[in-house]
N, C-alpha and C positions, 0 to 999 in steps of 0.2 A: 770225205766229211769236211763242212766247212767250220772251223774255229772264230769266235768272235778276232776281230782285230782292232780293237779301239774301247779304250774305258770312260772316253770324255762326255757320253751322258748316260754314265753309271751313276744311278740316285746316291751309291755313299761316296762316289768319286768327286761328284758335284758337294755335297756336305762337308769333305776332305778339303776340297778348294774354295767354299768360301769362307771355313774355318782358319784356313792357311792368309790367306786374302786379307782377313781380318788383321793379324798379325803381323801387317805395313809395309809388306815384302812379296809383290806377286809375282817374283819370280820362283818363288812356292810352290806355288799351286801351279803353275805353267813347267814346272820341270817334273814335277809329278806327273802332271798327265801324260807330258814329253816320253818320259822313260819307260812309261807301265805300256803306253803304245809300241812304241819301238821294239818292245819284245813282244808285243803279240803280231805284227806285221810284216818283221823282219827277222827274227829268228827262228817260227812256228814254220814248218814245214808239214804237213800232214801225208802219212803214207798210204800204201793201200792195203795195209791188212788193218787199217782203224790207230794206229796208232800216229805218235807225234814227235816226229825229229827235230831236234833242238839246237841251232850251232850257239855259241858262246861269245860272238862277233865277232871280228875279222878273222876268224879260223874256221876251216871250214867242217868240223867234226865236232862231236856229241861228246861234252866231258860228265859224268856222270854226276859229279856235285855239282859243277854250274847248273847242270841243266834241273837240279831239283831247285836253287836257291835263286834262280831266276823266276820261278815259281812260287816263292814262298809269301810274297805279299798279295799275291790274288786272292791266297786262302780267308782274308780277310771281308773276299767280295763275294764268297763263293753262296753261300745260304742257299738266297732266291736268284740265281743264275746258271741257269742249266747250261746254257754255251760256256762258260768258263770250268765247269764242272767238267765237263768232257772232255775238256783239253787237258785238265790237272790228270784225270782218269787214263787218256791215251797217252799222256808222257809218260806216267807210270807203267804202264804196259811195255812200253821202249825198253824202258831202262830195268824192270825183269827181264825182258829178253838178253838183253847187254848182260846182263850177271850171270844169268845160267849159261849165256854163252863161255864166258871169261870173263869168271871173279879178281881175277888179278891185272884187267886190263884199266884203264880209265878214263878213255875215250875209244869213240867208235865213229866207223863210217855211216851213211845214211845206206849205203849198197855194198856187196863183197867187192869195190871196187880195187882195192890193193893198197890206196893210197896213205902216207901214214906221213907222218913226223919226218921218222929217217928212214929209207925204205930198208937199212941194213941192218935195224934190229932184231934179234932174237924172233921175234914173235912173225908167224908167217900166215894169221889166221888171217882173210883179203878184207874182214870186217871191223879188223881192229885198227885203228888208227895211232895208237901208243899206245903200249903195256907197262906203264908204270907204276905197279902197283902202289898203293895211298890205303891204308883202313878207313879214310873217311869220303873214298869212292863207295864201299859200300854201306855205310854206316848213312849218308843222304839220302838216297831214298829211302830208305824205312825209315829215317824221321818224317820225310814228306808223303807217306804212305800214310804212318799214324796221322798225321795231325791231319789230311784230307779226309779221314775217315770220323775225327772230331768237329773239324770243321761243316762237314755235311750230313753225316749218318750216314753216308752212302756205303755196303758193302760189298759191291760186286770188284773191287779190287782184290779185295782179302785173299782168296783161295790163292794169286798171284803173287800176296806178299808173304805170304806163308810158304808157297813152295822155291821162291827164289831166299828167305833167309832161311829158309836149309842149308842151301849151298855157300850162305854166310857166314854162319856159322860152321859147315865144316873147315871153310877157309881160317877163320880167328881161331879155332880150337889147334890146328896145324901152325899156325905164325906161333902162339903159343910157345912151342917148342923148335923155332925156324934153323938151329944149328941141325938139328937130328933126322927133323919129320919132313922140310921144306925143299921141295926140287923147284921152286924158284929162282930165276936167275935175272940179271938186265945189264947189261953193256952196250956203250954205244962209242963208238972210236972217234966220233966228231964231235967237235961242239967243248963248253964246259967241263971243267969236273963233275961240278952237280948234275951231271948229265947219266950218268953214270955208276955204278955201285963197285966199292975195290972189291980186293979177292976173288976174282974171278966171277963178279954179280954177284955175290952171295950177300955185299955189306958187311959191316966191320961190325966186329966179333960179341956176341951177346949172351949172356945168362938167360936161365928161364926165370922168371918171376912173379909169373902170372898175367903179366898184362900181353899184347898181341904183338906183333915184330909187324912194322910199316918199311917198307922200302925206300919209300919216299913221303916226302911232306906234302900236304894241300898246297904247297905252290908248284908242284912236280918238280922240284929240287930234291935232291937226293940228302936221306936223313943223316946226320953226324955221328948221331945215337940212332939204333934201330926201334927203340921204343916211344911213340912220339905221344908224351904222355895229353894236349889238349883232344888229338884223336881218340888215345883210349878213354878217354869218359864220354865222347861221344857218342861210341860205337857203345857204351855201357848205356846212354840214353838209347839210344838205337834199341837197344836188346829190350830195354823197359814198354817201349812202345811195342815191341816186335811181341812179347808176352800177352800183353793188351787184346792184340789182331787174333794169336792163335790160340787164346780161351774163346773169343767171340764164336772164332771160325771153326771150334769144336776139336781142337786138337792142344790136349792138357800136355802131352809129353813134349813136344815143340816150348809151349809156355815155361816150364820144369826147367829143360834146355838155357833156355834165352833168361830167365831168372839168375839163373847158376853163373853162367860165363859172365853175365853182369857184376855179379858180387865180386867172383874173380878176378875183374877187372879193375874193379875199383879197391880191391884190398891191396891191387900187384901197384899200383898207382900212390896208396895211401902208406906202403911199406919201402915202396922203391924212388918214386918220384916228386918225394919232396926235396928240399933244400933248407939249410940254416943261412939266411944271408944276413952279413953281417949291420945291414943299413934297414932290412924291413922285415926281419924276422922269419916264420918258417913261411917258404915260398913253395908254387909250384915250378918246378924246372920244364924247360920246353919239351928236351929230351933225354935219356937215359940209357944206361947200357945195361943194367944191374950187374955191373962188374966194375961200380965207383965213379964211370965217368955220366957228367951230368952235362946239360949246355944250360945255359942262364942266357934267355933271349924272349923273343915273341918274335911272331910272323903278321903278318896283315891275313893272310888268307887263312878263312875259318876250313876248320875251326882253330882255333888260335886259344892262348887263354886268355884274353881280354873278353874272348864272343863265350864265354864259358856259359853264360844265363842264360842265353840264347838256345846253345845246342848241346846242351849235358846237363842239364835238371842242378845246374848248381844255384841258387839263389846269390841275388845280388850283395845282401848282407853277411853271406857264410864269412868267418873271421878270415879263415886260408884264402878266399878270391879274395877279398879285399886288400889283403896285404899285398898277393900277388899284380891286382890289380894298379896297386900302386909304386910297386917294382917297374911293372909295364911302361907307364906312362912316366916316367922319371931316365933322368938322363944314364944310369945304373942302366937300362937295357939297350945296348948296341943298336936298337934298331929304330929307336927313338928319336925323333926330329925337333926341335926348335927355329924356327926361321920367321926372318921379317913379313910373312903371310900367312903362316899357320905352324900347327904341330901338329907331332900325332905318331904313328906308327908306321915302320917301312917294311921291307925287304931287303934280304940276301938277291931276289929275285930281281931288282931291280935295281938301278944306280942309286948309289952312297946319298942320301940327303934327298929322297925324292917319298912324301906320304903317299901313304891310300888312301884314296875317298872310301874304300871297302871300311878301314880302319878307324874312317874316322867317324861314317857313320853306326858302327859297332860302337864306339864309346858314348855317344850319345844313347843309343839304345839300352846299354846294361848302368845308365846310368839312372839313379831315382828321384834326380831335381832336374826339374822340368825346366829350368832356363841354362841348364847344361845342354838338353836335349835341342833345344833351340839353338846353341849357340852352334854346336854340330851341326845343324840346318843350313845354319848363317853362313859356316865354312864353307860348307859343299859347295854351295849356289855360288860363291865367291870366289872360286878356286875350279870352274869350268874353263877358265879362259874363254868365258860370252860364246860359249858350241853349245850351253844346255844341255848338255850331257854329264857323264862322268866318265872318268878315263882311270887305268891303272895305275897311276900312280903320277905326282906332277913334282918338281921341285920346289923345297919349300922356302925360298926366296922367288920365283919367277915362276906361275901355274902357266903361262903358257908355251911350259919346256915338259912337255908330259909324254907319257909313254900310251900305245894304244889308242887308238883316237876311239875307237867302237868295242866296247865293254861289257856285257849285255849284265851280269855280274853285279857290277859298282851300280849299273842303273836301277839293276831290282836292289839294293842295299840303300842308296835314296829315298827310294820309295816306301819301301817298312820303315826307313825314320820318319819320314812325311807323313805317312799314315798315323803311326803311332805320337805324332805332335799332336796330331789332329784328334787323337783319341778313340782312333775307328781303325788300330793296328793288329797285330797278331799275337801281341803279348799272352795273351789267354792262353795260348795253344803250346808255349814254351816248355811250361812244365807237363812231364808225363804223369804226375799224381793231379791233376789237378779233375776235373768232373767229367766221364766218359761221356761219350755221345746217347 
């Protein structure tokens, strides 16, 4: 099957770029087209059972949230474009396979070829590439399941995404209780600490509370706390979408299901995972143990709680994001940058004082004045070091000290802010209450 590989005379691509163009800055609309290509030419591999393998750039395996969020700005072009339609359609396919294969993996190979991360991990399936288990490896595609299914009508995915959050849900109903009910393990003798989970891979020690036990964080660094609370409202939006697909798809007790573990998640979240901080009030904590220990941080990589609007149905006005919001972006969170060329949000994951384009284009997005959302723009395009691209993360005194040259990631997060300046972005699709297909 051949996949389109180029957006640059797509009628609302062309609208996007002379909207942007307007706006006295073409290097806009040129990094737009730049990025939304580069992952349909250079990271789309097409298989032959119809589906569509996805690397993440310079790696050469399928992470199962890149590969939806590298994704999520075409939803914007899908309507009248059946070639883009297909390909959203065949990644998805992928990445049910990838789940029902190994719900607790997080990337995959394109073939059983064996090759992986560290070949001396636990995990010995030849298709898995890293087993590091994330709840918002599987909480991404069934937001990009739902929202393809709002963005097109289309349902011939459904029956797929119905029978892979089965196996979603038995996994978060099981973390749930991960001291008792959990035969997950992950060690790895090289590399980092975060590389690895104490206690024997088991992570360090946790109450039940309702919410889901993650292993690891969206940046595949290993969690502090096992409960990484901007993941469980994710996987709470996840579950709302997921209810959505299986009343469509004629299975009420699924919906029943995916309702329930939602509420539970957001009650284990709203009883366990706040904070009193003493500078902005009650906050959300990044992660928790419910047994008192809490981390006060953010992460660059979503879902994070800065991208909360974004990928958990939380509104941008709610009193708690906002506070938190302003937690985030204030020197009060460790991972917060100030430097003579930008600010914004880091990593653990990456060198002391270096932001993310990912982070920074998320704060323009959950933001609701529109010459914030521009000013985000302004940064990106400024903070490429003249590659046109966007990179993991850059120093924020010197962008051309940056980490990852090839991103696939940061370039679809460009792009949904590009789109979304332009006013032809995906905001529509964010919330799961908002008008079904």
């Amino acid at each position: 099957m051949q996949f389109p590989t180029s957006v640059g005379d797509h009628p609302l691509i062309e609208r996007a770029v002379r909207h942007l163009d307007a706006l006295g800055d073409p290097r806009y609309g040129r990094t737009l087209v730049r990025c939304l290509d580069d992952t349909l030419a250079r990271t789309i591999r097409p298989m032959p059972d119809g589906s569509a393998f996805v690397v993440t750039g310079d790696i050469p395996a399928m992470w199962l949230r890149d590969s939806s969020t590298q994704l999520m700005p075409y939803l914007a072009l899908l309507r009248d474009d059946p070639g883009l339609q297909d390909l959203v359609a065949a990644v998805l396919q992928r990445q049910f396979e990838q789940i029902r294969r190994d719900p607790y993996a997080n990337a995959f190979n394109p073939e059983p070829s064996g090759r992986a991360h560290d070949t001396e991990d636990l995990c010995e399936d030849p298709w898995v590439w890293e087993e590091k288990y994330e709840v918002d490896s599987l909480a991404f595609p069934l937001l990009l399941a739902h929202r393809f299914w709002r963005a097109t009508g289309r349902t011939d995915h459904l029956d797929g995404a119905v029978r892979t959050a089965r196996a979603v849900l038995t996994v978060w109903r099981t973390e749930q209780d991960h001291e008792h009910l959990s035969s997950y393990r992950f060690t790895r003798s090289a590399g980092p600490a975060s590389d690895t989970l104490p206690h024997g891979g088991r992570g360090t020690p946790v109450a039940r509370t309702g919410m889901t036990w993650s292993g690891f964080r969206p940046s595949d660094d290993a969690c502090a706390y096992g409960y990484n609370v901007p993941a469980n409202l994710c996987a709470a939006a996840a579950l709302d979408g997921t209810a959505e697909m299986a009343r469509h798809a004629g299975d009420p007790e699924l919906a029943e299901d995916a309702d329930a573990l939602a509420a539970e998640l957001r009650e284990g979240v709203a009883r366990h995972g706040t904070v009193d901080h003493p500078d902005h009030g009650t906050i959300y904590a990044y992660e928790v143990d419910g047994l008192g220990g809490a981390l006060l941080m953010d992460d660059a990589n979503m879902p994070s709680l800065l991208s909360l609007p974004l990928v958990a149905n939380v509104s941008t006005t709610d009193p708690l994001y906002r506070a938190t919001r302003e937690f985030v972006l204030s020197p009060a969170n460790p991972t917060w940058y100030r430097g003579s060329v930008a600010e914004g949000v880091g990593s653990p994951h990456t060198p002391a004082e270096h932001i993310w384009p990912i982070a920074v284009a998320v704060q323009g997005l959950t933001s609701d004045d529109d010459a914030a959302r521009l000013a985000a723009l302004r940064t990106l395009v400024d903070t490429d070091a003249g590659t046109g691209a966007m990179h993991e993360s850059f120093h924020k005194d010197d962008p051309t000290r940056f980490t990852r040259p090839w991103f696939s990631w940061a370039n679809a997060m460009y792009a949904e802010l590009a789109l979304d300046v332009a006013g032809l972005g995906t905001r529509p699709l964010w919330s799961g209450s908002s008008a079904k297909p």
